[in-house]
SELUMDO-206528 format. One record per residue (C-alpha): residue number from 1; residue in three letters; x negated, y, z negated. Coordinates in Angstrom, 1 decimal. Layout:
N
+-----+---------+--------+--------+--------+
! num ! residuo !     px !     py !     pz !
+-----+---------+--------+--------+--------+
! NUM !     ALA !      X !      Y !      Z !
...
+-----+---------+--------+--------+--------+
//
This chain:
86
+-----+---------+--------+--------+--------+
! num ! residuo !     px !     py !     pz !
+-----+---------+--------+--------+--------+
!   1 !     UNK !    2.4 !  -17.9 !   48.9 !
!   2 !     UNK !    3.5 !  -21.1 !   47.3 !
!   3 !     UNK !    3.5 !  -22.0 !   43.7 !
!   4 !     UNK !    0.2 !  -24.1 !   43.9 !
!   5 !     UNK !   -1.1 !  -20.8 !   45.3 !
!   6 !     UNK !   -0.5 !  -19.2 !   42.1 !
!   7 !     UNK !   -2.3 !  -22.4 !   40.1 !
!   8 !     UNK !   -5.1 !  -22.3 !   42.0 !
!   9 !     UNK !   -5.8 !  -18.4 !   41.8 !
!  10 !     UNK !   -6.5 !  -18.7 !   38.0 !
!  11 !     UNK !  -10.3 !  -18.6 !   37.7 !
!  12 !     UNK !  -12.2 !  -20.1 !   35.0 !
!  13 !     UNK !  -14.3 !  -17.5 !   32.4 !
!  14 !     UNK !  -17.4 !  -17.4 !   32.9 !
!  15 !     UNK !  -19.3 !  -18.5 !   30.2 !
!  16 !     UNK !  -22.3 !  -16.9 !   30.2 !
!  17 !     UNK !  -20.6 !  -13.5 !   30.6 !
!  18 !     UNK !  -18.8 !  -14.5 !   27.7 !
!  19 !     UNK !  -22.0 !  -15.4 !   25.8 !
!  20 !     UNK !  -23.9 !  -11.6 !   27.1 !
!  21 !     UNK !  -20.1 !  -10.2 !   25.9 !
!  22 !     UNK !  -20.5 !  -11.3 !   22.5 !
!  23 !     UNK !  -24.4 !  -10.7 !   22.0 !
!  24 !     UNK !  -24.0 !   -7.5 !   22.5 !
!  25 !     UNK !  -21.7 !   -7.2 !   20.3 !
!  26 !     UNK !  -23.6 !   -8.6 !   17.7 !
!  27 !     UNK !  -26.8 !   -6.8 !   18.4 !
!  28 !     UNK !  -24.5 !   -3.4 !   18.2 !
!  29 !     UNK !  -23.8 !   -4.5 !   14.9 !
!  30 !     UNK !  -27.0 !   -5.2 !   13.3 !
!  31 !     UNK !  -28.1 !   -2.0 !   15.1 !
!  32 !     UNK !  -25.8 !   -0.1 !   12.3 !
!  33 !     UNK !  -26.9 !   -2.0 !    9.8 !
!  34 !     UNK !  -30.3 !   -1.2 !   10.4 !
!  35 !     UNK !  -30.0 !    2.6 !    9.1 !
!  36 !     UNK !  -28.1 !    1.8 !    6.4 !
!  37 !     UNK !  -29.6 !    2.0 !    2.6 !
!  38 !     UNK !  -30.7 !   -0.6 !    0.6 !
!  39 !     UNK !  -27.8 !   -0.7 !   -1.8 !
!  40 !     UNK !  -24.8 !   -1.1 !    0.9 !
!  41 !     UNK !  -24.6 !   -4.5 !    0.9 !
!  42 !     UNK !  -23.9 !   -4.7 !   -2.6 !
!  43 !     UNK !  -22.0 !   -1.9 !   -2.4 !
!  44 !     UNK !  -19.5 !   -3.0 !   -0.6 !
!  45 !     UNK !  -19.2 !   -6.3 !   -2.2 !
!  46 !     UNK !  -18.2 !   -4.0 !   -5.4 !
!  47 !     UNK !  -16.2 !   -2.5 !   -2.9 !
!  48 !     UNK !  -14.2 !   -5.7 !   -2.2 !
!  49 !     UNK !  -13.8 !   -6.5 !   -5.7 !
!  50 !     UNK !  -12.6 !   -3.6 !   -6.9 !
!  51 !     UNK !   -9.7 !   -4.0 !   -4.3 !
!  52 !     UNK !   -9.3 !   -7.7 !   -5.5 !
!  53 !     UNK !   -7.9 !   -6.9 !   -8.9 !
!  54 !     UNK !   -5.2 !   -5.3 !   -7.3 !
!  55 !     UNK !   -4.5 !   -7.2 !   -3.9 !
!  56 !     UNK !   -5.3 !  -10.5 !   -2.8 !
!  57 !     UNK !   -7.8 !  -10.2 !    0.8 !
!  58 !     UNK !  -10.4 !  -11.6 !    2.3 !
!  59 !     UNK !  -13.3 !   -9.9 !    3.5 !
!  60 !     UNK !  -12.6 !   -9.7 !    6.7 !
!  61 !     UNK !   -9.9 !   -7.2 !    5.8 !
!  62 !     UNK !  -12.5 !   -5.0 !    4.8 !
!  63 !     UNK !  -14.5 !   -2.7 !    7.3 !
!  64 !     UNK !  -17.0 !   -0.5 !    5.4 !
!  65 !     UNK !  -19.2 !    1.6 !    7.6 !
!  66 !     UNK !  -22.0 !    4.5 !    6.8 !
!  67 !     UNK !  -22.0 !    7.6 !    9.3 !
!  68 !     UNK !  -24.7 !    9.5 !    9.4 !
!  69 !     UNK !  -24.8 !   13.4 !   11.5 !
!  70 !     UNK !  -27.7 !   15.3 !   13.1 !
!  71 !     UNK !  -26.9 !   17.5 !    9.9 !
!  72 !     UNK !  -28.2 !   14.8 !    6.9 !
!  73 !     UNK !  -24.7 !   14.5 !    6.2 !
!  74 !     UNK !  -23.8 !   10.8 !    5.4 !
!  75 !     UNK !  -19.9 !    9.5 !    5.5 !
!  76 !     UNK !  -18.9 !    6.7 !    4.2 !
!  77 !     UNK !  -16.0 !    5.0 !    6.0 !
!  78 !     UNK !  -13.8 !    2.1 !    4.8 !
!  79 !     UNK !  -10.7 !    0.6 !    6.1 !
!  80 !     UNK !   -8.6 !   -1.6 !    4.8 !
!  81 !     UNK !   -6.0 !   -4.0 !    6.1 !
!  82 !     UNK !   -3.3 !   -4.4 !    3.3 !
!  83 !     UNK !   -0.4 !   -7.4 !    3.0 !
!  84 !     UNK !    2.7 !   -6.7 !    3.4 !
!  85 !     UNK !    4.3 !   -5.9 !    0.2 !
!  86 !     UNK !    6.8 !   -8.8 !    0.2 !
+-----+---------+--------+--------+--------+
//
């Protein structure tokens, strides 16, 4: 095996696997939005500004996701990605 051996082995992504990748992705995400109430959006947006006062983030920091059992029990889950405290 030479070293252009090793070049030429490196195969482009496929960009229409790419493109089904991230679709379904996106369509598993409004799929858990779809259960979710009425009043999460906003919600969440207090959420985030709550968590402004005290530490500078972006939204993208902020995950905030409803669970919901067989048993009509609801969870509310939220994670947070905090700055270093330098």
């Amino acid at each position: 095996m030479s070293i252009l051996d090793y070049f030429r082995s490196n195969k482009k992504t496929n960009t229409a696997v790419t493109a089904k990748e991230r679709l379904q992705i996106i369509v598993a995400h409004q799929r858990g939005e779809r259960d979710a109430p009425d009043y999460f959006p906003k919600m969440k947006q207090e959420i985030i500004e709550v968590i402004r006062k005290y530490v500078h983030i972006s939204e993208d920091q902020v995950s905030v996701q409803l669970d919901q059992n067989d048993d009509k029990l609801s969870v509310l889950e939220l994670n947070v990605t905090l700055p270093d405290g330098k």
